[in-house]
N, C-alpha and C positions, 0 to 999 in steps of 0.2 A: 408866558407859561403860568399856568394856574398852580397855585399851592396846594400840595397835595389831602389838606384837612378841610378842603371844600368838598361839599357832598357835589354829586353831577349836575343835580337841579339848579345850585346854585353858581357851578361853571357855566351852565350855558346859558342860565339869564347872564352872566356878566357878557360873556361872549356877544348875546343878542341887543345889553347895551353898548358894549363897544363898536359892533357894525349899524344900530340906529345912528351913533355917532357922527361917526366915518360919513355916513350918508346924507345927513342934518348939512355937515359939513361940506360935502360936495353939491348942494343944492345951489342954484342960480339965485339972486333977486328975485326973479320971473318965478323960480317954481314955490320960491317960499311965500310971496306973494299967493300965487293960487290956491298954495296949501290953505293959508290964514282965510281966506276967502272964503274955502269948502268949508271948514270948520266953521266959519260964521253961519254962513247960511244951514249948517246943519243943529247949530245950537236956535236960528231962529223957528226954523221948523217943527223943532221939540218942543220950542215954548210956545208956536200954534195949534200944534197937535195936543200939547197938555189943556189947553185953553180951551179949545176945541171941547174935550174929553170932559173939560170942567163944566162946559155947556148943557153937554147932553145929559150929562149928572143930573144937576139942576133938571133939567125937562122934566128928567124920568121921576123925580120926585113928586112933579105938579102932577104929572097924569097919576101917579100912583095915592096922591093924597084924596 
C-alpha cells in the first residue's frame, strides 16, 4: 500500500520499479544474458555512429576551409 503523502507521479514510478523488479527477477540466465548482449551492441553502435559523425565533422570542415 502506498502512503498516502506520496503525490501519484511518485506512486507509480514506485509501482513501475517494483514490477521492473519482479521482472529482472523472473528473468532466466538465457534472457539476462541476451539482454547484456543488446545493450552491448547498442552501446557499441553509438560509439560508431558518434565516430562516424565525428568523421564527417571533420570532412565538412576541410571542404568548407
Amino acid at each position: 500500500m502506498v502512503a498516502p503523502s506520496l503525490s501519484i507521479k511518485e506512486a507509480i514510478t514506485i509501482k513501475q520499479i517494483h514490477d521492473e523488479k519482479e521482472l529482472v527477477e523472473s528473468l532466466t540466465c538465457d534472457e539476462l544474458s541476451a539482454l547484456k548482449k543488446r545493450s552491448e551492441r547498442k552501446k557499441a553502435y553509438k560509439n560508431l555512429k558518434n565516430l562516424v559523425e565525428d568523421e564527417l565533422q571533420e570532412k565538412m570542415c576541410e571542404v568548407l576551409e
